[in-house]
N, C-alpha and C positions, 0 to 999 in steps of 0.2 A: 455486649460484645464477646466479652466471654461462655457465653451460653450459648453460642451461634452452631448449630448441627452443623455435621460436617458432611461434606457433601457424597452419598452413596458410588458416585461414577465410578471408576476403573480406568486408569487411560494404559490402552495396551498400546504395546509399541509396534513398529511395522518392522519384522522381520528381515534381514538382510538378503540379496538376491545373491544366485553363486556367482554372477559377475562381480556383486559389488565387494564378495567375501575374496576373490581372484583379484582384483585391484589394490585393496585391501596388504590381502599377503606381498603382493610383488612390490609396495609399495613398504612396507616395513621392511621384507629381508632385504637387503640390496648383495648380489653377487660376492663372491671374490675376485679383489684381484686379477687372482691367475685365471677364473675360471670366465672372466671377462677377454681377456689376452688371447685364450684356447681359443675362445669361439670368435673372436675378431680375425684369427690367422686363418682358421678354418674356413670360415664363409669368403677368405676375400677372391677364392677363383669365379664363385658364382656370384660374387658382387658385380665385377666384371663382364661377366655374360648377360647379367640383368640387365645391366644399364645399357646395353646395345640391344635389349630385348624392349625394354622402358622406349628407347628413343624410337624404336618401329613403331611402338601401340599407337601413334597417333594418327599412321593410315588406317585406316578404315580396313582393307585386304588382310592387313596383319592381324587387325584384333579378329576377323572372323578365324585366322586361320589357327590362332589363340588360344580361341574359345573352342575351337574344336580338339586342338591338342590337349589341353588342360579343360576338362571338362567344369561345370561349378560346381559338382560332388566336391572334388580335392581340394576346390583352393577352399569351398568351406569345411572341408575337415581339415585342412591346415590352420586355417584359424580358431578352430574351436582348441586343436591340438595347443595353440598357445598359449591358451587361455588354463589350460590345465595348470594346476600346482602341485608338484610330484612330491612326495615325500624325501625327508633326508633320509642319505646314504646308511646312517646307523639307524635308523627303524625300519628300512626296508631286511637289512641285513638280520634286525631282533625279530621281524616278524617274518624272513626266512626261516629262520632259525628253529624258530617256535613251530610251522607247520610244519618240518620236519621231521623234530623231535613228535609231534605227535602221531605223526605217519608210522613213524618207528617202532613208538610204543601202541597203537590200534595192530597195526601189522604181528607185532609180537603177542599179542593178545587174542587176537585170530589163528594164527597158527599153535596156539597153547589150546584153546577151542579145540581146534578143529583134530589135533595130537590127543588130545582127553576123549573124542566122541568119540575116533576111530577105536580107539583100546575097548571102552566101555559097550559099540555095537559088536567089535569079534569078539570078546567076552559072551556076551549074551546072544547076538546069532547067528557065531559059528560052533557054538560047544553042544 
């Protein structure tokens, strides 16, 4: 029993989908709050128009005239749009920050080039 090999296999695991990793996140952060309230006051004009829009879809005239209006490009990039998980407000704002300051410093670095080559070719061929 003790002497028993152990067995060679490997079990590798099945990698997450980015759906399952977007259900995932939206299922651990839950909102604020306020930021629940923002978006409840804001959607409720086009709640309103939905629902009179919802109760047409079921003639038939309406959904073609629907589907013309709103092509299935939008509503499927509106859903994918949802599916997104945006970063927070402070690492958008550190990784502002960040290519800026590099723009800054490449930029300043460039024109320190470009100030040193000018001196160094009128030196050598205009004299």
């Amino acid at each position: 029993m003790a002497d028993e090999p152990k067995s060679n296999r490997r079990i590798i695991k099945k990698s997450a989908t980015v759906r399952e990793k977007a259900e995932k996140a939206t299922e651990v952060s839950k909102q604020p709050r306020r930021l629940q309230t923002t978006k409840r006051r804001a959607s409720a004009p086009f709640r309103v128009v939905g629902s009179g829009f919802r109760k047409l879809g079921k003639y038939k005239v309406f959904r073609i005239i629907g589907y013309i209006i709103v092509p299935p490009y939008f509503r499927n990039s509106w859903r994918e749009l949802r599916q997104v998980t945006w970063t927070k407000r402070r690492d958008s704002f550190r990784l502002t920050f960040a290519v800026i300051a590099f723009a800054v410093v490449f930029g300043a670095l460039v024109a320190l080039l470009d100030f040193g080559l000018d001196k160094v070719f009128k030196q050598v061929l205009l004299k």
